[in-house]
DRENZAKE-340376 format. One record per residue (C-alpha): residue number from 1; residue in one letter; x, y, z. Coordinates in Angstrom, 3 decimals, decimal comma, always signed. Last residue first. Layout:
<atoms>
ATOM;NUM;A;X;Y;Z
...
</atoms>
This chain:
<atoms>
ATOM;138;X;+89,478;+75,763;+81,683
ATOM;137;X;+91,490;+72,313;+81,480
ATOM;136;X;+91,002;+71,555;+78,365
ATOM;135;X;+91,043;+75,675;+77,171
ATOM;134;X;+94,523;+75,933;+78,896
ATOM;133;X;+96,296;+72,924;+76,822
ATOM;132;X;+94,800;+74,876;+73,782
ATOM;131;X;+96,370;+78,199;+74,774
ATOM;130;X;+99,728;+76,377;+76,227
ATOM;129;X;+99,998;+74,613;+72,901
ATOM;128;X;+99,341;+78,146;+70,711
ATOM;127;X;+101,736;+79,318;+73,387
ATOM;126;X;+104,658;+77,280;+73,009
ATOM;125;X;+104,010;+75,674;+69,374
ATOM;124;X;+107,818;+73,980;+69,631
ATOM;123;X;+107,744;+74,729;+66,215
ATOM;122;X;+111,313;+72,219;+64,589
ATOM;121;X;+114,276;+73,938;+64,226
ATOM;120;X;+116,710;+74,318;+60,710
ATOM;119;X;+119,148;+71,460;+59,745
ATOM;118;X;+121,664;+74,249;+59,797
ATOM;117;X;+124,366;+74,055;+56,794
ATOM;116;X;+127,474;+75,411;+58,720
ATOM;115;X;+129,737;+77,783;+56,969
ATOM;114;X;+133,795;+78,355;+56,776
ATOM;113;X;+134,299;+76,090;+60,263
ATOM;112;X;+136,031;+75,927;+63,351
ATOM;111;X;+135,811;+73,674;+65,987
ATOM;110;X;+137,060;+73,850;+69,346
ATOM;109;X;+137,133;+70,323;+70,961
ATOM;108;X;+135,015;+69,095;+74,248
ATOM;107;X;+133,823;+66,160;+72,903
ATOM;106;X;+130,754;+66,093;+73,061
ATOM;105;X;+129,586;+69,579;+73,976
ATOM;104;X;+131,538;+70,523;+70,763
ATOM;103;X;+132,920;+74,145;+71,414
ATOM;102;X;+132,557;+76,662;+68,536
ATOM;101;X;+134,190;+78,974;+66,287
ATOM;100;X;+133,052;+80,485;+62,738
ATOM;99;X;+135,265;+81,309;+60,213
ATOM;98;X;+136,671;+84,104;+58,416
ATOM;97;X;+136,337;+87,126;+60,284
ATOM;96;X;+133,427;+89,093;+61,827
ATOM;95;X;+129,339;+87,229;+60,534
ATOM;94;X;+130,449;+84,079;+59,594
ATOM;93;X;+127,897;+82,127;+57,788
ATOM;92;X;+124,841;+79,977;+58,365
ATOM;91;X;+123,377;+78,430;+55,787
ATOM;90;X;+119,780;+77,744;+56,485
ATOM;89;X;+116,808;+74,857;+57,003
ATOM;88;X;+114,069;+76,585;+57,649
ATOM;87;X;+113,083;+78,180;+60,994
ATOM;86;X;+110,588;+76,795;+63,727
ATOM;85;X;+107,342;+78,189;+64,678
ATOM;84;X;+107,453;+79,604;+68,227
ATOM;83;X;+111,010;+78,886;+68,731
ATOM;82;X;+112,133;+81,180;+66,079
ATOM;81;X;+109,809;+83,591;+67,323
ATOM;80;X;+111,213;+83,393;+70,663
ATOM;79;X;+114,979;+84,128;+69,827
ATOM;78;X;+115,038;+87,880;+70,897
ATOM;77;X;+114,410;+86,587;+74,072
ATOM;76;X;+117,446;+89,616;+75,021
ATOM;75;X;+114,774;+92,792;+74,542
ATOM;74;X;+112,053;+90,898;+76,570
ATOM;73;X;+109,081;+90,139;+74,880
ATOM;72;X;+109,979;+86,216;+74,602
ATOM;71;X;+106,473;+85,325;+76,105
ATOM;70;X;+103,039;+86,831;+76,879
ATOM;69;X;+100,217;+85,857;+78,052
ATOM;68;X;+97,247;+88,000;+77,574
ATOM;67;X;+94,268;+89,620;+80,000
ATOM;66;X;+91,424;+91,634;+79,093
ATOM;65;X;+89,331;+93,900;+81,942
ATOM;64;X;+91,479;+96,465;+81,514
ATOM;63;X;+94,767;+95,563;+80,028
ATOM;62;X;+96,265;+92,709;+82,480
ATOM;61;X;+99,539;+91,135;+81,396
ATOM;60;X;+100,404;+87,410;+82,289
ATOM;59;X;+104,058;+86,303;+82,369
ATOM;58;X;+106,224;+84,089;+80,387
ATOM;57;X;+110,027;+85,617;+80,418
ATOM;56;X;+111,337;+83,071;+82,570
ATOM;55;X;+110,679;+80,213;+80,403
ATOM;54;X;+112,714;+82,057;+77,747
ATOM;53;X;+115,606;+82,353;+80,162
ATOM;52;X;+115,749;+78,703;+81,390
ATOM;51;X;+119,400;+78,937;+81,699
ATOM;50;X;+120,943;+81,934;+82,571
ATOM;49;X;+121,182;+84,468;+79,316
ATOM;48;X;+124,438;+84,884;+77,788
ATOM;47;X;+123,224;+83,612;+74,106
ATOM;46;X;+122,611;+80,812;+75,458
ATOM;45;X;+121,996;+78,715;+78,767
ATOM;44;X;+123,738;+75,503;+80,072
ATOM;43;X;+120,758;+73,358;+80,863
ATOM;42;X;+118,593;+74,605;+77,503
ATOM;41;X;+114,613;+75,264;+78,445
ATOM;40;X;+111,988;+74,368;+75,776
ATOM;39;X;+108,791;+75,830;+77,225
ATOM;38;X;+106,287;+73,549;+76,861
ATOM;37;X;+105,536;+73,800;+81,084
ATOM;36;X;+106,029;+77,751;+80,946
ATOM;35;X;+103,260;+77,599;+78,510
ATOM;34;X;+101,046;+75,596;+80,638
ATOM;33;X;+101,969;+77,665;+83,641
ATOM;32;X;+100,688;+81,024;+81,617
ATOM;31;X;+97,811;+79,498;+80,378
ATOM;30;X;+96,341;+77,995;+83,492
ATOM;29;X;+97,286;+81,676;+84,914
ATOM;28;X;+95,049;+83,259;+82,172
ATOM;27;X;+92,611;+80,933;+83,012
ATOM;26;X;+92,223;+81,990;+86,869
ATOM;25;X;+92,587;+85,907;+85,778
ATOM;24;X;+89,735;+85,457;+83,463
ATOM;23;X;+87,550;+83,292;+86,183
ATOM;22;X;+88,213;+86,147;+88,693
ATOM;21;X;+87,391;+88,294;+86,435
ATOM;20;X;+84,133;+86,940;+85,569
ATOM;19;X;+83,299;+86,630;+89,619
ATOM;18;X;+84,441;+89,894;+89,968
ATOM;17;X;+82,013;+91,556;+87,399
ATOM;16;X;+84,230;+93,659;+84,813
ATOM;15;X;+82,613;+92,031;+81,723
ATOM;14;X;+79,125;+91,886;+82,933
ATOM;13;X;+78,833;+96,128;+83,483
ATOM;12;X;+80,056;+96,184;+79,956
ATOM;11;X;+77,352;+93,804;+78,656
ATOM;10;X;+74,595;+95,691;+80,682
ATOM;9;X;+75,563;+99,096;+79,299
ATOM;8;X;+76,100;+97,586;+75,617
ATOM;7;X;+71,950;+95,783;+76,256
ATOM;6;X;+72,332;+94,277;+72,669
ATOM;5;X;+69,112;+93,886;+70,454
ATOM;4;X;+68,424;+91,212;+68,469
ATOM;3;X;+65,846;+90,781;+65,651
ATOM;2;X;+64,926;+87,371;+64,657
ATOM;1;X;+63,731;+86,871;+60,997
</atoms>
């Protein structure tokens, strides 16, 4: 049976070399704009936020010698889970008063309404599909 023995010092003094961090930092980024590229973006904007807003919040954050991407971790992307992997079909029901009150995009007509029965969302997959788009093209 083989016997292996790590060099720790040697391994630790590899992981911070600038040619290995350069090649981090250049996958990372392949990540990040592969990401921001699935990223579903809405033309009008929601919830208050601009349009685009969860596309904006994709960024690359350096711990150490790691890196990650991260998305939606910004106190009003509250919503990125639910884009991540998709909800359930759901009731949805008036939270203050008696109905809810919307604006078809169609037509242009206030609608109101005791409960809506939400078809649910598909997974958009944003980073798991920016992760494997990222490792093709690393």
């Amino acid at each position: 049976m083989a016997v292996w023995t790590f060099n720790h010092t040697e391994l630790e003094r590899l992981v911070v070399h600038p040619k290995v961090q350069a090649d981090l930092d250049r996958r990372a980024e392949a990540g990040r704009a592969a990401a921001d590229a699935v990223c579903p973006r809405s033309e009008d904007g929601r919830n208050g936020n601009p349009a685009g807003h969860l596309a904006s919040t994709v960024r690359v954050e350096k711990r150490g010698p790691a890196r990650r991407i991260l998305y939606g971790n910004d106190t009003t992307a509250w919503y990125a889970p639910l884009i991540e992997w998709g909800t359930r079909p759901h009731i949805i029901l008036p939270r203050n008063g008696r109905y809810l009150r919307w604006v078809d995009p169609g037509t242009g007509r206030v609608i109101y309404a005791r409960m809506v029965r939400h078809p649910g969302t598909p997974a958009y997959r944003v980073m798991s599909g920016a992760a494997l788009q990222a490792a093709r093209n690393g």
